[in-house]
N, C-alpha and C positions, 0 to 999 in steps of 0.2 A: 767860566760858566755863568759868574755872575753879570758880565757883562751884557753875555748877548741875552740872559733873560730880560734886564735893563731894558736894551734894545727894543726887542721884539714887545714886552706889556707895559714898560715906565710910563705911557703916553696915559695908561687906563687907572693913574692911579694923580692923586690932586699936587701930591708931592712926592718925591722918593730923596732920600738925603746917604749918599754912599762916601765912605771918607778911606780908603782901605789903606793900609798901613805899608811901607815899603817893606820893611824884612818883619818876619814872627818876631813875638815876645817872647822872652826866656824869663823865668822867675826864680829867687834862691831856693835853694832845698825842690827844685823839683826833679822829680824821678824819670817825669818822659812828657810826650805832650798832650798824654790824656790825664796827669796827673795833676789835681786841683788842691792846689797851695792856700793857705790862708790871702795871700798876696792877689792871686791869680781869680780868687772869687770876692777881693774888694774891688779889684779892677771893674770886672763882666759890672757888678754892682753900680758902680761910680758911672757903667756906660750907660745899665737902663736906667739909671735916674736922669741923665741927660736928656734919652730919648724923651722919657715922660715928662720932663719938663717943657721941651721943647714942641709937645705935641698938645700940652697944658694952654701954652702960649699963642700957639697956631690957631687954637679953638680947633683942635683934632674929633672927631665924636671916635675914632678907636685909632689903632697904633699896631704894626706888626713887627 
């Protein structure tokens, strides 16, 4: 799904940066995959800091 939206509006945007992961992450002690582990919400964490970095760096004016 995320592709073809890509496809069809990436063109309308200055940058788009997609990196998607081959198989899901599993985390210890989690219970299913809506279940947010200490682990699991350093990750998400660790990914918007990259984002915001990287959009720090581009001279972004916002970031989605």
């Amino acid at each position: 799904m995320l592709q073809e939206w890509l496809a069809a509006v990436g063109d309308d945007y200055a940058a788009v940066v997609w990196r998607p992961e081959g198989e899901p992450r599993f985390y210890p002690d989690e219970e299913g995959p809506k279940h947010w582990t200490k682990e699991r919400h350093q990750f998400l964490m660790e990914l918007k800091q990259e984002a915001l970095t990287f959009a720090r760096n581009w001279g972004a004016d916002y970031i989605l």
